[in-house]
N, C-alpha and C positions, 0 to 999 in steps of 0.2 A: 385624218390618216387612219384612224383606228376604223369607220366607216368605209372605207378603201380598201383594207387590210379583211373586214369583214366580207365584203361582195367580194375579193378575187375568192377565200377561204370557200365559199356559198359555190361559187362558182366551179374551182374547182371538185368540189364535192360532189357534184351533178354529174359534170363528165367522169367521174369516176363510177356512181349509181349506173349512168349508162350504160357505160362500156360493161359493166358486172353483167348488166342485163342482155347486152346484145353476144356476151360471150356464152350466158348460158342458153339461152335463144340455141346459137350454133352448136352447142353439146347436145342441145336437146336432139336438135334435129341429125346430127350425126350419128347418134345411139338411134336413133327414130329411123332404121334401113329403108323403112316400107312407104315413104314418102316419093312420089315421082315428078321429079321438074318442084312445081310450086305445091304448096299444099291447099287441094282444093277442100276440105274436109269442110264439114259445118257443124255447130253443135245441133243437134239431133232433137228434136218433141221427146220429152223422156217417156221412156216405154216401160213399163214394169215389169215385162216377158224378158228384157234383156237385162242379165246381171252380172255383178263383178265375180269373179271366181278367184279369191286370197289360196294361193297355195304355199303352206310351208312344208321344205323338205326337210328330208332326215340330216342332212351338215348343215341347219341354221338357217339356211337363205331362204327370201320369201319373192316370189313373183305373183304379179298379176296379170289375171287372163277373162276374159268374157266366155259368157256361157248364156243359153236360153231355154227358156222355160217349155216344157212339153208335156206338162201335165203338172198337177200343183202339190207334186212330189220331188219331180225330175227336172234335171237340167242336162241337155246336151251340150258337148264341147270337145276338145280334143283329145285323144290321149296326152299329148304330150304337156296336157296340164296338171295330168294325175301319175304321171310316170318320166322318170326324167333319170336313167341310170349313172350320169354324171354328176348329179346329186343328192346321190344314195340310193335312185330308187324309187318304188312307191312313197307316197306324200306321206306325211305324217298327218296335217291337219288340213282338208281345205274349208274355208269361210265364205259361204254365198251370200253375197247381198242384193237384191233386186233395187235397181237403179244407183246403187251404192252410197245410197242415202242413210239408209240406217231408219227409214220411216215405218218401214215393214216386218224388221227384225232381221235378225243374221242367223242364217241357219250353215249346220255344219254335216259335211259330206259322212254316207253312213261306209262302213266296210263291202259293204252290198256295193258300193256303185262299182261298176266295169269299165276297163279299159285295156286296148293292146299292147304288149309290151314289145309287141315287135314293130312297133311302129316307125320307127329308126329305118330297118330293114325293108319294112314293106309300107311306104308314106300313102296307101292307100286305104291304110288302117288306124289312121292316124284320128281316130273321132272314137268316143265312149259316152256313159250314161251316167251322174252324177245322180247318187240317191239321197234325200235330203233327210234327220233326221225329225224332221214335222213338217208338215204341210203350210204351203203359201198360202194367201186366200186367194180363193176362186177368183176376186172381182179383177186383180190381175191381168188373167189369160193365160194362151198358150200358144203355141207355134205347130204349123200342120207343117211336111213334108211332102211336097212335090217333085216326081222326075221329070227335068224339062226337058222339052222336044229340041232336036236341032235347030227348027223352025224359031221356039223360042229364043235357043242362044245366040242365032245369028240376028235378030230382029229387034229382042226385046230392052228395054235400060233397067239395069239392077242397083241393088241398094247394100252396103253394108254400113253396120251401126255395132258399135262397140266403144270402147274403154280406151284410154291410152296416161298410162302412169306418169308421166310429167304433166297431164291434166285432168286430176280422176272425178272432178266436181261434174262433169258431164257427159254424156253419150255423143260418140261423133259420128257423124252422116256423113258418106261418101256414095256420089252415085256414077255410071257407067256401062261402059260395055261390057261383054264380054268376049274377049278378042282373039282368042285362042281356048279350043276342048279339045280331051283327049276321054275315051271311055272313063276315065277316074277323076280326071281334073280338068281346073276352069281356068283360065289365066287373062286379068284385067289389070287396069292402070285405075283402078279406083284409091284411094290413097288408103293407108290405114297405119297402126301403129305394132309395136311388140305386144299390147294389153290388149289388140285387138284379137291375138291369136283364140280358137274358139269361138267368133263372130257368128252371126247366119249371111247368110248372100241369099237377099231378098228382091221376090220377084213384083210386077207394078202391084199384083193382089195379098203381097207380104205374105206369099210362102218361102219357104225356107227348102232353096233348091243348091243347097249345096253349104259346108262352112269354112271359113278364109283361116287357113292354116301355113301358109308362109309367106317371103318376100322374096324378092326380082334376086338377091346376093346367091339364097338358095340353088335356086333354079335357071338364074339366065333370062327369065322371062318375064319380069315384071313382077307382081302379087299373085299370087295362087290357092285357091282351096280346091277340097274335097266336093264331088260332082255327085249329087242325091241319086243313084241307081238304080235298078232291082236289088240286087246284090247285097248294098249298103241297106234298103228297106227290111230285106231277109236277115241280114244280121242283127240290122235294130229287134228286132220282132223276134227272133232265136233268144236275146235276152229278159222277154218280156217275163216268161216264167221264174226266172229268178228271183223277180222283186215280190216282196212281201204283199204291195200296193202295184195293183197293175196298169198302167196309164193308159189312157182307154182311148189315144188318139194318137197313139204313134205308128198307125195306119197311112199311106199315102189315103 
């Protein structure tokens, strides 16, 4: 009896473990907007150009967001990983970690880095320059900026790889079309997460022609980033004088 009494206890025990599981399964993926249909995502080859960006704000709260490396000082990403007016404001403390491992060291965002604060208002502004207080090593890399052709957007299949906070042991791969441009933005059904915001949208030769700054709830249209310009190359390069360390490939 007491054997009996043991397997039903075992038993239902499990269905309980499950059900835990498959509920938070479905939390996840309900906070997770930026998912379309099924989740085609893949964990990603870790790349050490691409890293986590820890931001804490001025009321307490802490997000995570991706960011990529453009010299072995700087990180590009979004404004709105460095500026968030609904939670105080500029960041108090942000924490980069390359692959977010913690193998390479964690470096932390200097005053120097830039960002729009009108980025709310104007979502084409919506990208800045993350200055690192020491240098990454070299063996790393870095990410070059490309303007792609029509030609290329209607033709080519892109990549995004980033972070997602319910799974931050790994970089996720999502690849695609892109299925809609306008002069500012790209809009595709590649899958990604909220830790992806700050991503690159990479081309077959992994340039960084554009970075994945929101989802389909947004906008109406699926996932969507910011579209590599003249305009955007002009403003990156309008900042270069300001850093201390000038990164010498933020050049299309």
């Amino acid at each position: 009896m007491k054997k009996f009494n043991l397997k039903i206890s075992t038993f239902i025990f499990t269905i309980i473990i499950t059900l835990t599981l498959c509920v938070n399964i479905v939390l996840a993926n309900s906070n997770n907007r930026s998912i379309i249909g099924n989740d085609n995502r893949t964990p990603a080859i870790p790349d050490g150009r691409i890293v986590s960006v820890l931001t804490v704000w001025p009321d307490g709260s802490k997000d995570l967001y991706t960011g990529f490396l453009i010299s072995n000082r700087h990180v590009a990403t979004t404004s709105s990983a460095m500026y968030n007016l609904s939670k105080g404001g500029k960041y108090s403390l942000i924490m980069v970690d390359p692959m977010h491992t913690g193998e390479y060291g964690v470096f932390q965002a200097t005053e120097k880095s830039i960002y729009n604060e009108n980025w709310i208002l104007k979502p084409s502004n919506n990208f800045g320059i993350i200055e690192l207080n020491k240098n990454v090593p070299y063996t790393l890399g870095r990410f070059k900026f490309k303007i792609p052709s029509e030609h290329d957007l209607n033709y080519e299949n892109f990549s995004i790889i980033g972070y997602d906070r319910n799974f931050t042991n790994n970089q996720w791969l999502s690849n695609g079309e892109i299925e809609k441009f306008t002069p500012h933005f790209l809009y595709y059904d590649m899958d990604t997460a909220t830790s992806t915001i700050g991503a690159p949208i990479l081309d077959s030769n992994y340039n960084v022609i554009g970075i994945h700054t929101g989802d389909e709830v947004e906008v109406g249209y699926h996932n969507y980033g910011l579209r590599v310009t003249k305009e955007f190359l002009d403003q990156i390069n309008s900042w270069k004088a300001k850093f201390d360390v000038i990164p010498e490939n933020l050049n299309n």
